[in-house]
C-alpha positions in Angstrom: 0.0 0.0 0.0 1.8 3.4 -1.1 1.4 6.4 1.0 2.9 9.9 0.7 5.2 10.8 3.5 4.7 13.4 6.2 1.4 12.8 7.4 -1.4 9.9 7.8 -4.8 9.6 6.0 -7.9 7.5 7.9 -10.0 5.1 6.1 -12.6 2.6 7.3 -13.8 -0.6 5.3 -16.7 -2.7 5.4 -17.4 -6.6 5.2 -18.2 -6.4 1.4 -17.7 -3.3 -0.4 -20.6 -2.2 -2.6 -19.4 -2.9 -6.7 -19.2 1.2 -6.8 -16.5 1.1 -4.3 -14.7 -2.1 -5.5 -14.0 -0.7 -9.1 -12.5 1.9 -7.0 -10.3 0.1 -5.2 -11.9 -0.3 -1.8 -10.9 -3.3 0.0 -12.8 -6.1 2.3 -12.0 -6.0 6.1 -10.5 -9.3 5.4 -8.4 -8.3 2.5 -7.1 -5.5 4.7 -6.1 -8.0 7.7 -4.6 -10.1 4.9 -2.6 -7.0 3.3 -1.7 -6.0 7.1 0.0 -9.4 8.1 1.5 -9.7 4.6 -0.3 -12.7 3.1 0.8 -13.2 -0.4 -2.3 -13.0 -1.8 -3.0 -9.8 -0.8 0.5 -8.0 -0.8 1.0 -8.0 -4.9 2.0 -4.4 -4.9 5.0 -5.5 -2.6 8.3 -6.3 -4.1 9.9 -8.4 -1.3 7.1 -8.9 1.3 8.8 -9.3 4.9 7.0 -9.8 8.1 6.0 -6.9 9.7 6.5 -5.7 12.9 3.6 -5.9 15.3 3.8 -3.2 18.1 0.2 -3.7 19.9 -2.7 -6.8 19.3 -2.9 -9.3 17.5 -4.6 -9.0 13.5 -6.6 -12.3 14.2 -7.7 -11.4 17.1 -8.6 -7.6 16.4 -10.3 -9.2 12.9 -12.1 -12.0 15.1 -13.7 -9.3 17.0 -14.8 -7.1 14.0 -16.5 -10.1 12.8 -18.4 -10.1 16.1 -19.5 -6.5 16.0 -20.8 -7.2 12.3 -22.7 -9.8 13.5 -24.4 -8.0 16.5 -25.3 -5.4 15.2 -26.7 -7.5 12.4 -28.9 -9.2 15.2 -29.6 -5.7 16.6 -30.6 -3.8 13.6 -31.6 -5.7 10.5 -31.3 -3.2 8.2 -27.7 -3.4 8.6 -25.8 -4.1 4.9 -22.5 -6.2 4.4 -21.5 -2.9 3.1 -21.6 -0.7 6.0 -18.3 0.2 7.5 -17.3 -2.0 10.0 -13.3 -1.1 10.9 -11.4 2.0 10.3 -7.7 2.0 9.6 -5.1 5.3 10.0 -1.9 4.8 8.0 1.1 7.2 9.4 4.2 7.9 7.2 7.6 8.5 8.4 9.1 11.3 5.1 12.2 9.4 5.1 13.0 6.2 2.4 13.0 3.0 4.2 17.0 2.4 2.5 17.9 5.8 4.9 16.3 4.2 8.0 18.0 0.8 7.7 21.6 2.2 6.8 21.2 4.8 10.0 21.0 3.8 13.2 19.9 6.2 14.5 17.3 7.4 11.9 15.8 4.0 12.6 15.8 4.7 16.4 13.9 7.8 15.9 11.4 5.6 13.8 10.8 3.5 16.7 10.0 6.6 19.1 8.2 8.1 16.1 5.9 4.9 16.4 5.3 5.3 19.7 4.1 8.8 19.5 1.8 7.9 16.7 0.4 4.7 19.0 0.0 7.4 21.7 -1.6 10.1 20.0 -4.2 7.4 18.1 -5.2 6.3 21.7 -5.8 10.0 22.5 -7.7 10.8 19.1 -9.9 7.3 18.7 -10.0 6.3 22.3 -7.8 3.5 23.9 -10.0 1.0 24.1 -11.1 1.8 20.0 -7.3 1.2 19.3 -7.1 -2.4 19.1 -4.5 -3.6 16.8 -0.9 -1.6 15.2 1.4 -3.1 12.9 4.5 -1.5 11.0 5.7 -2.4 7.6 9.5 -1.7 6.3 9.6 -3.4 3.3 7.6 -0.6 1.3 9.0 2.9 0.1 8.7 4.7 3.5 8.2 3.0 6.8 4.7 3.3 7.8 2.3 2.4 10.7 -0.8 0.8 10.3 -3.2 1.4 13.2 -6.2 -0.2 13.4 -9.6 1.4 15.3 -12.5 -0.8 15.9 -15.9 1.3 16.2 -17.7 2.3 20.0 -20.4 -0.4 19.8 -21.6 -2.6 17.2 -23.0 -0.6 14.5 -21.4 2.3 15.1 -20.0 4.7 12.6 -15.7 3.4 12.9 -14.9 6.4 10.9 -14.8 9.6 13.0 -14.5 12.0 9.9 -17.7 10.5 8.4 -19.5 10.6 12.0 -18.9 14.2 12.5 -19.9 14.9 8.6 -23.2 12.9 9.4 -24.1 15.1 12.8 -23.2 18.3 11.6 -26.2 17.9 9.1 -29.5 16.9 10.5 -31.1 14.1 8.2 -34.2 16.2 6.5 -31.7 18.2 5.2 -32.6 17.8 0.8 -30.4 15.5 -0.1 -28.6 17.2 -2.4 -27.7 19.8 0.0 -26.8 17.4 2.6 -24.6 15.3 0.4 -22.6 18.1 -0.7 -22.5 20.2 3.0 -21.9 16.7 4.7 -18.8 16.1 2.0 -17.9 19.8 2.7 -18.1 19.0 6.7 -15.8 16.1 5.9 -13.3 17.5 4.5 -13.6 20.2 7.0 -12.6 17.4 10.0 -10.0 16.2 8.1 -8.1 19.2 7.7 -8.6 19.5 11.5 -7.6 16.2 12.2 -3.9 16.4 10.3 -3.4 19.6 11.8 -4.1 17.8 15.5 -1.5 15.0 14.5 1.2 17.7 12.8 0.9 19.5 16.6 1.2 16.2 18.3 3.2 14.0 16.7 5.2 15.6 13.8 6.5 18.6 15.1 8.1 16.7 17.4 10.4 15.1 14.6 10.7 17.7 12.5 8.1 16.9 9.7 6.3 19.4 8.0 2.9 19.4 8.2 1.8 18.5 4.2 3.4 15.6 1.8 4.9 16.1 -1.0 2.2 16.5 -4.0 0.9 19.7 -2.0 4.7 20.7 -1.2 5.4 21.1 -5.0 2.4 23.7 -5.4 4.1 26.2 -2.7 6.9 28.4 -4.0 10.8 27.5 -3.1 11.1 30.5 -0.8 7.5 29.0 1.2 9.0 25.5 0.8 12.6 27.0 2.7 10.4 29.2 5.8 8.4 25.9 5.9 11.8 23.6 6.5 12.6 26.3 9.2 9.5 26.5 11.0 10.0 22.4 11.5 13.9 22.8 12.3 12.2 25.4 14.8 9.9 23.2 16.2 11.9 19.6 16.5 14.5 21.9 18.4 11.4 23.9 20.8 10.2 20.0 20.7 13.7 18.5 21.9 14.2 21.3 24.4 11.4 20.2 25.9 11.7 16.4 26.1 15.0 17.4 28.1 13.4 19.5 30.1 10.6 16.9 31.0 12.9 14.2 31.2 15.1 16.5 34.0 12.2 17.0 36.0 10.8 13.2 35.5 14.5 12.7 37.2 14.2 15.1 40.0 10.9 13.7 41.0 12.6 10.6 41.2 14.6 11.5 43.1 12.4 13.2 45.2 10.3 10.7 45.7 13.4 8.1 47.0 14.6 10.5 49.2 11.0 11.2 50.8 10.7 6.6 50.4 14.0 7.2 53.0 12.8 9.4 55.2 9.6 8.1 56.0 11.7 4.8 56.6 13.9 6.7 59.0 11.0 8.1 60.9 9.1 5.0 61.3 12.7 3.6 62.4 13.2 6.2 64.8 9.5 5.9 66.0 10.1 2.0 66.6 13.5 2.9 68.3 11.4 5.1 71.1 9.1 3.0 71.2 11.7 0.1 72.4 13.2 2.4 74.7 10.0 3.4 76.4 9.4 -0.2 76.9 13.1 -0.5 78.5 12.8 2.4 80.9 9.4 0.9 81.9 11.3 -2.5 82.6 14.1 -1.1 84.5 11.5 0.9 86.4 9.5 -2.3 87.3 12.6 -4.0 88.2 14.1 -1.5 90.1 10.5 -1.1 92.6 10.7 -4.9 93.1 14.2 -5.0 93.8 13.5 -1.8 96.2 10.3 -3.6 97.7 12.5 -7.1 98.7 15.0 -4.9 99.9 13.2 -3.6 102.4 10.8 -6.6 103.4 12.7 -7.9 106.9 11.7 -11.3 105.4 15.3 -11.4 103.6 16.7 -10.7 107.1 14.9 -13.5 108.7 13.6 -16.4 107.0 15.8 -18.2 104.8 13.9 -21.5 105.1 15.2 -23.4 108.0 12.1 -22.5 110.3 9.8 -24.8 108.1 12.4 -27.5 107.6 13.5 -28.0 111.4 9.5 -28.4 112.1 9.4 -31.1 109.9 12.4 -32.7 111.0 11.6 -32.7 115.0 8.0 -31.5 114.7 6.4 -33.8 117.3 9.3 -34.8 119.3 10.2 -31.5 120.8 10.2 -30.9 124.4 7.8 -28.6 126.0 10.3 -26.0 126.7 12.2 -26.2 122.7 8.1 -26.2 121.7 7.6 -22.9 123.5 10.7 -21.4 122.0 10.1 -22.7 118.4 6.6 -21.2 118.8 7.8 -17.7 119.6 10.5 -17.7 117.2 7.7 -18.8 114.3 5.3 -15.7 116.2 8.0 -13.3 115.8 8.4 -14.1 112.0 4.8 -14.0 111.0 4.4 -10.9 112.7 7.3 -9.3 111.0 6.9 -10.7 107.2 3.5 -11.4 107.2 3.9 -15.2 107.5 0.5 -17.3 107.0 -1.3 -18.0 109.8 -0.9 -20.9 111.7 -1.7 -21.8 116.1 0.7 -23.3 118.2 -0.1 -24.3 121.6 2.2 -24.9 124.6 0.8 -28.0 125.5 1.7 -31.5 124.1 -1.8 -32.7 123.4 -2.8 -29.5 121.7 0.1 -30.0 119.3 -1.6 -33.2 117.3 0.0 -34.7 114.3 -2.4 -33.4 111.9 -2.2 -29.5 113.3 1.6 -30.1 113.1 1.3 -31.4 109.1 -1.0 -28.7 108.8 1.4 -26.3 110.3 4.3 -27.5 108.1 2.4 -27.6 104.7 1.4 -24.3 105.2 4.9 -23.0 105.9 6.6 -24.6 103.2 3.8 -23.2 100.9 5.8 -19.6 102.5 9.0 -20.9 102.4 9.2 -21.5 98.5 7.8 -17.9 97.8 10.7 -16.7 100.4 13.3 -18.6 99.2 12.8 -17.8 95.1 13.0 -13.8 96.5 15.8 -14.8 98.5 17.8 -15.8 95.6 17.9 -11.7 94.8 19.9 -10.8 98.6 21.3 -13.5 100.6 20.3 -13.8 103.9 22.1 -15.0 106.9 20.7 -18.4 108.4 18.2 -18.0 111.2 19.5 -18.4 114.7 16.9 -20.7 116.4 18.4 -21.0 119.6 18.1 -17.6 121.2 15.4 -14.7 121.1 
């Protein structure tokens, strides 16, 4: 498929074209997905055919789903004809021969971010989720991009120049006024739309904003102030790519250093918090440390009292039984000691108050002696007051 360089031209294609259109040359949605992928039979006006280069989709996919939309809106509307438009199709040029952009690598660099802008500015134009299949081709005269846009909803108009040609006249317009003011309105939006993709997408590479057949009808001197209005622009254009990509790097970098010190402060936060915790520890240990310190306990009981009762409990003479009891009086009313009776006579002192005695303090004894571990104490002197 030939097309002039320096700017792109939208078309939009129909299951079957009417026989009008066919003598004219207009091609079958298939015949265009066949052209696109480079089947032989429909790629005659290509020397060498090579594979082309798909940047977004896939062509079976993207032709599966046009065959869908037909068919609903078919089933929707049954006055729908195998020739209504179906697809539409923008081909973009890049003015330079394809023999320059393979010998020059970095001409064929600029193709690639050429491409992108294109993909870019057709998702801005026809809607991102309209753009739904875009392939390259190298192997004709100029490298050019095929992008392919399916319509909103099945049925609808794929071509956006014809859509805004049909609502800008009202249908009970005469026909032969709204034919010609609807082909007027056309061509109207189409000047509009090239002029959109020379301020989007070609003055960023330098292109000038017409191909060449209308180039040749402008005088040398317009052709020169033309050339310099585009060296203008692709050098305003590059200034500012710089410019954007500096400032893309400073936010960056902005945005690590704020990454770091948001990690710093939730470190630091987490660091107090730990030593709050600490201080609240040491605290806690320090008033228990304070509170045995000063609990005569430490000084008195070290866990002999209960273990001699056990040992001579019941065989005790009266007089070592009145001594052992006072001793065991003095300690319970100093450290609290559980309560317990002991009597000076023998027969009050029965084997089972005794045990009782003894369980209760060796219940005492084990709390004493795990504090005790803290201070040693000295041993308990039993045989004097």
């Amino acid at each position: 498929m030939s097309v002039e360089p320096g700017f792109f031209h939208f078309e939009s294609y129909a299951l079957k074209p009417n026989p009008e259109a066919a003598l004219n040359g207009r091609k079958s949605v298939k015949r265009v997905m066949a052209e696109l992928v480079r089947q032989p039979h429909a790629s005659p006006h290509v020397q060498v055919p090579q594979p082309p280069s798909i940047l977004l989709g896939d062509p079976q996919e993207t032709l599966r789903i046009v065959l869908a939309m037909a068919a609903e809106a078919k089933r929707i509307n049954k006055r729908f004809r195998k020739d209504s438009h179906v697809m539409g199709a923008a081909v973009f040029s890049y003015p330079k021969p394809v023999e320059v952009v393979i010998a020059d690598p970095k001409e064929h660099e600029t193709v690639k971010e050429w491409a992108k802008a294109c993909i870019n500015w057709s998702k801005k134009e026809f809607g991102e989720a309209q753009v739904s299949c875009v392939v390259l081709h190298m192997d004709e005269s100029n490298p050019h991009l095929h992008v392919i846009v399916l319509p909103s909803e099945p049925g609808a108009e794929p071509n956006p120049l014809r859509a805004r040609a049909k609502m800008a006249v009202p249908k009970d317009t005469p026909k032969d006024y709204r034919n010609i003011l609807r082909n007027n309105e056309f061509r109207r939006a189409g000047r509009e739309l090239q002029d959109r993709y020379y301020l989007g997408v070609s003055v960023l590479f330098g292109h000038e904003r017409v191909g060449m057949k209308l180039t040749r009808r402008k005088s040398p001197a317009e052709r020169d102030n033309d050339r310099l209005k585009a060296r203008n622009l692709k050098a305003g254009a590059e200034k500012l790519r710089q410019v954007q990509a500096e400032l893309a790097a400073k936010e960056a970098l902005l945005q690590t250093q704020r990454a770091l010190l948001e990690q710093k402060e939730l470190d630091l936060k987490e660091l107090n918090d730990a030593v709050e915790v600490r201080d609240k520890m040491i605290a806690t240990r320090e008033r228990m440390i304070q509170q045995l310190l000063t609990r005569p306990a430490i000084e008195v009981v070290d866990g002999v009292l209960s273990r001699a009762l056990v040992e001579i409990g019941k065989f005790l003479p009266e007089q070592l039984q009145q001594r052992l009891m006072d001793a065991a009086r003095r300690a319970k009313s100093r450290i609290g000691m559980p309560d317990f009776e002991l009597r000076a006579s023998g027969d009050d002192l029965s084997d089972a108050k005794l045990a009782s005695i003894v369980k209760k303090l060796q219940s005492f004894d084990d709390s004493i002696e795990k504090r005790a571990t803290l201070v040693p104490t000295p041993p308990v002197n039993l045989a004097g007051n």
